[in-house]
Backbone as CSV, one residue per row, in Angstrom:
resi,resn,N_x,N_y,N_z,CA_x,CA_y,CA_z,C_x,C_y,C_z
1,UNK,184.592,172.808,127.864,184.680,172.723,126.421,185.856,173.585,125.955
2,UNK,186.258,172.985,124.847,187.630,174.252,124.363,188.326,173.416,122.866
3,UNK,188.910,174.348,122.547,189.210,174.271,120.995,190.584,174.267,121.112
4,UNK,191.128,173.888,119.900,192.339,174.062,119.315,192.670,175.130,117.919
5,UNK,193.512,176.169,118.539,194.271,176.949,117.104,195.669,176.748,116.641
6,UNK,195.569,176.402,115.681,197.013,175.984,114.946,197.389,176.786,114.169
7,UNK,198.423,177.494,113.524,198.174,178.612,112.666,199.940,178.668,112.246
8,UNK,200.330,178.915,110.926,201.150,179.285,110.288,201.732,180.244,109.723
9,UNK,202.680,181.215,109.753,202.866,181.967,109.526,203.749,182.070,108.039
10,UNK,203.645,182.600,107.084,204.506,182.250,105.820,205.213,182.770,105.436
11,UNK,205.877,184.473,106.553,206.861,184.976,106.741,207.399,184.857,107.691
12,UNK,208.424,184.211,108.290,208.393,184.339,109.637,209.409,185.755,110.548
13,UNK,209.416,186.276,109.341,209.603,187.861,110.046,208.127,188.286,110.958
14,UNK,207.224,187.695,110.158,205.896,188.055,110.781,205.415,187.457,111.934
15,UNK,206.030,186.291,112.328,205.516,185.861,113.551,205.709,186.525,114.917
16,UNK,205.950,186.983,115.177,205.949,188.295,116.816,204.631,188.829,116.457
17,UNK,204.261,189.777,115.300,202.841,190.223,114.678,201.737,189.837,114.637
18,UNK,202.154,188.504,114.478,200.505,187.734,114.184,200.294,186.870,115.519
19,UNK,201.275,186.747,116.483,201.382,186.122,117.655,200.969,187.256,118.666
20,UNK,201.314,188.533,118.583,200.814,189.358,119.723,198.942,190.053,119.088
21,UNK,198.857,189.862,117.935,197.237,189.795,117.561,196.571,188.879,117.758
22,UNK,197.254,187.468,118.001,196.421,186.564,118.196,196.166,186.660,120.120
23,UNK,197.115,186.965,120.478,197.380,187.430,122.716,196.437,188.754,122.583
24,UNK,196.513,189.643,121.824,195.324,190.656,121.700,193.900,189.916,121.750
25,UNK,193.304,189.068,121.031,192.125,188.565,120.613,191.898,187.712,122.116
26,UNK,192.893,186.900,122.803,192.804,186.369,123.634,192.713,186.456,125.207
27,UNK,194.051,187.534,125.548,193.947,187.638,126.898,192.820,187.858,127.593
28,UNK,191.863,188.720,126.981,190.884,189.436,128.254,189.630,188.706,128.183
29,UNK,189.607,187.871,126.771,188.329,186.775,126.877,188.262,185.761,126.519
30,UNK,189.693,185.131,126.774,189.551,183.129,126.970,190.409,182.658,128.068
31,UNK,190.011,181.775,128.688,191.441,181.040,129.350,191.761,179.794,128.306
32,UNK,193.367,180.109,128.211,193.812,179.305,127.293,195.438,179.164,127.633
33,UNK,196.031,177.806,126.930,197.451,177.645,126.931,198.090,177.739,126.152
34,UNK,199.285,178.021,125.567,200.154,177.734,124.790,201.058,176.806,124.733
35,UNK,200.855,175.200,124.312,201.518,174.160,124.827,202.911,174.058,123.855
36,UNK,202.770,174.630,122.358,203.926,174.480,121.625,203.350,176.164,120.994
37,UNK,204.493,176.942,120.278,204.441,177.839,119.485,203.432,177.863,118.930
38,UNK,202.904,177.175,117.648,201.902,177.455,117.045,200.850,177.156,117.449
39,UNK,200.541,176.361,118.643,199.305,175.693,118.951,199.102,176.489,120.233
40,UNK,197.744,176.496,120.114,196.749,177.227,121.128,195.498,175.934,121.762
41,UNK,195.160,175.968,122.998,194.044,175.654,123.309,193.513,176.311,124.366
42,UNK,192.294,176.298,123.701,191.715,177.698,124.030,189.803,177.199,124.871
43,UNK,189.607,177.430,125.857,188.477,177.213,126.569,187.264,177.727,125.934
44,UNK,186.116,177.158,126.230,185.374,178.358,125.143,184.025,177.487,125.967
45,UNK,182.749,178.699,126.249,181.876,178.245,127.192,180.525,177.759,126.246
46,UNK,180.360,178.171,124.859,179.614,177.349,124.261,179.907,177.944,122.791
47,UNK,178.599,177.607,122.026,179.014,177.685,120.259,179.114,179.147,119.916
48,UNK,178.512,179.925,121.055,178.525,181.203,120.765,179.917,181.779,120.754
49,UNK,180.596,181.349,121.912,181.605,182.108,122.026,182.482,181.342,121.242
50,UNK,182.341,180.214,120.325,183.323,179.685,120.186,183.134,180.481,118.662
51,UNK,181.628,180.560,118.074,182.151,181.724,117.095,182.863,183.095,116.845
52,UNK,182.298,183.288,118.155,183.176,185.036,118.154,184.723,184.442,118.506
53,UNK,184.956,183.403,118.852,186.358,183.580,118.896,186.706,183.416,116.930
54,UNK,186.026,182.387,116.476,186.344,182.518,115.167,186.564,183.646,114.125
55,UNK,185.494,184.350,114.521,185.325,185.484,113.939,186.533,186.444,114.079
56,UNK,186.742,186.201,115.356,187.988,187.284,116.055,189.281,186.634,115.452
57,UNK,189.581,185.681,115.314,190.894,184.800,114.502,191.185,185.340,112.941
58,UNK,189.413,185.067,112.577,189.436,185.384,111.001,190.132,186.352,110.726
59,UNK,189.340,187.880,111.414,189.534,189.170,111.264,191.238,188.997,111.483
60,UNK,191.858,188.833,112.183,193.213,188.843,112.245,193.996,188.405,111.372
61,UNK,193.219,187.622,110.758,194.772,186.598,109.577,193.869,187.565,108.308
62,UNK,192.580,188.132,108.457,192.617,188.878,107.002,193.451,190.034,107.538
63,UNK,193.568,190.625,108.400,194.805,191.775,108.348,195.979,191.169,107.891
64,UNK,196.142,189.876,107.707,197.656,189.724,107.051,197.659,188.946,105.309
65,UNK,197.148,189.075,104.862,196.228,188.686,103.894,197.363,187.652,102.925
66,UNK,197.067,186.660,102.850,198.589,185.656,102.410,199.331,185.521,103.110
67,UNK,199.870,186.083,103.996,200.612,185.776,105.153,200.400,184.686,106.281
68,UNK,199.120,184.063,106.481,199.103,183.734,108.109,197.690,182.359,107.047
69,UNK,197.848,180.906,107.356,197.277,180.046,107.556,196.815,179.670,109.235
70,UNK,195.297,179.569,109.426,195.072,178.898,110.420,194.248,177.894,110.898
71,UNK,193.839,176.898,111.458,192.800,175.642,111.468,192.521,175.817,113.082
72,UNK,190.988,175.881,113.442,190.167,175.936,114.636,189.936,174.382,114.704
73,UNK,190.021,173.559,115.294,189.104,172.605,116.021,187.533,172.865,116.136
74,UNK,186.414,172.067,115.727,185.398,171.975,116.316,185.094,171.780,118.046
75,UNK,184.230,172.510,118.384,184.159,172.231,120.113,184.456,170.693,120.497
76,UNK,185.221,170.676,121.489,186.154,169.545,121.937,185.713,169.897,123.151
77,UNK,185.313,168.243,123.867,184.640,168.272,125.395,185.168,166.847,125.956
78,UNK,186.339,166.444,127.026,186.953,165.330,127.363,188.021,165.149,126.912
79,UNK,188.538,164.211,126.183,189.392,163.668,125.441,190.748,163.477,126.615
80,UNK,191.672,162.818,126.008,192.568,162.647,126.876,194.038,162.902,125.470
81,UNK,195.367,163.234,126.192,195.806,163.566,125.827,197.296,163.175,125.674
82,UNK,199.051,162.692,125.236,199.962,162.264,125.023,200.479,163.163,124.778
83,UNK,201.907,163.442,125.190,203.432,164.112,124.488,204.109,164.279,125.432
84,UNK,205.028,164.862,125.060,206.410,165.518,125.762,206.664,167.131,125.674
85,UNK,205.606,167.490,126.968,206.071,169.147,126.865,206.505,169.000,128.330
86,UNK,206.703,170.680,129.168,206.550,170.428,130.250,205.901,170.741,131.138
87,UNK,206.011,170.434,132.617,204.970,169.607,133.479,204.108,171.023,133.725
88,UNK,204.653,172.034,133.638,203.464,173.027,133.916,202.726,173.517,132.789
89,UNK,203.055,173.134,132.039,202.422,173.275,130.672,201.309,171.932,130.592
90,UNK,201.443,170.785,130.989,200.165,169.931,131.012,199.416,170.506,132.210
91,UNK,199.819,170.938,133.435,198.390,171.124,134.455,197.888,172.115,134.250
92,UNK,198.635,173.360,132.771,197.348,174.327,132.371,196.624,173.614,131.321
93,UNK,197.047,172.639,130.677,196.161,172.196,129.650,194.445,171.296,130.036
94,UNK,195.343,170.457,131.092,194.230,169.814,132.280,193.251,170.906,132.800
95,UNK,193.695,171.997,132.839,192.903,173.044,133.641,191.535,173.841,132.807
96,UNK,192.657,174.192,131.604,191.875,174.661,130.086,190.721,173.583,129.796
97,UNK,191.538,172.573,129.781,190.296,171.741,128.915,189.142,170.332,129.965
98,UNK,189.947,170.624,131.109,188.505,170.008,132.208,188.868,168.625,132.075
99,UNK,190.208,167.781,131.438,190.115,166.544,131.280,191.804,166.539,132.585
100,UNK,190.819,165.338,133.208,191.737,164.911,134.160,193.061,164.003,133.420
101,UNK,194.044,164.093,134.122,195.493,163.949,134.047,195.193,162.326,133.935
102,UNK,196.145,161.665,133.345,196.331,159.809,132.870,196.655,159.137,134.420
């Protein structure tokens, strides 16, 4: 199971800031990818953790208060997937999110 974070920044002096708080919230308790800049997908083992990750997102964009828009995905389980990134960037996404390659 695993989610998607999308998130905007509306200074972008601020983005290094709100990008190493969001790698704070993340490294030590999700496996997750970074397939483009703003987008995150992020593993998450059920509703529990998928709230505390919310919770943990929230708390971060209220430290920037007007500064930082962001949108979670509801728990996402399968799906299959399209684009143009690159190739090691899809076999962590395959990996993150448990859905086999096309």
């Amino acid at each position: 199971m695993y989610c998607y974070l999308i998130w905007q920044v509306n200074n972008p002096f601020e983005w290094a800031r709100y990008h190493d708080a969001i790698q704070n919230v993340l490294k030590d308790n999700y496996n997750w990818v970074r397939p483009l800049n703003d987008l995150y997908i992020i593993q998450v083992r059920d509703s529990n953790d998928y709230d505390s990750l919310f919770t943990s997102i929230t708390a971060v964009a209220k430290s920037f208060p007007g500064k930082v828009n962001f949108f979670v995905s509801q728990i996402l389980d399968g799906g299959g997937y399209n684009g143009f990134i690159q190739k090691e960037k899809w076999e962590l996404i395959y990996q993150t999110t448990g859905v086999n390659p096309p």
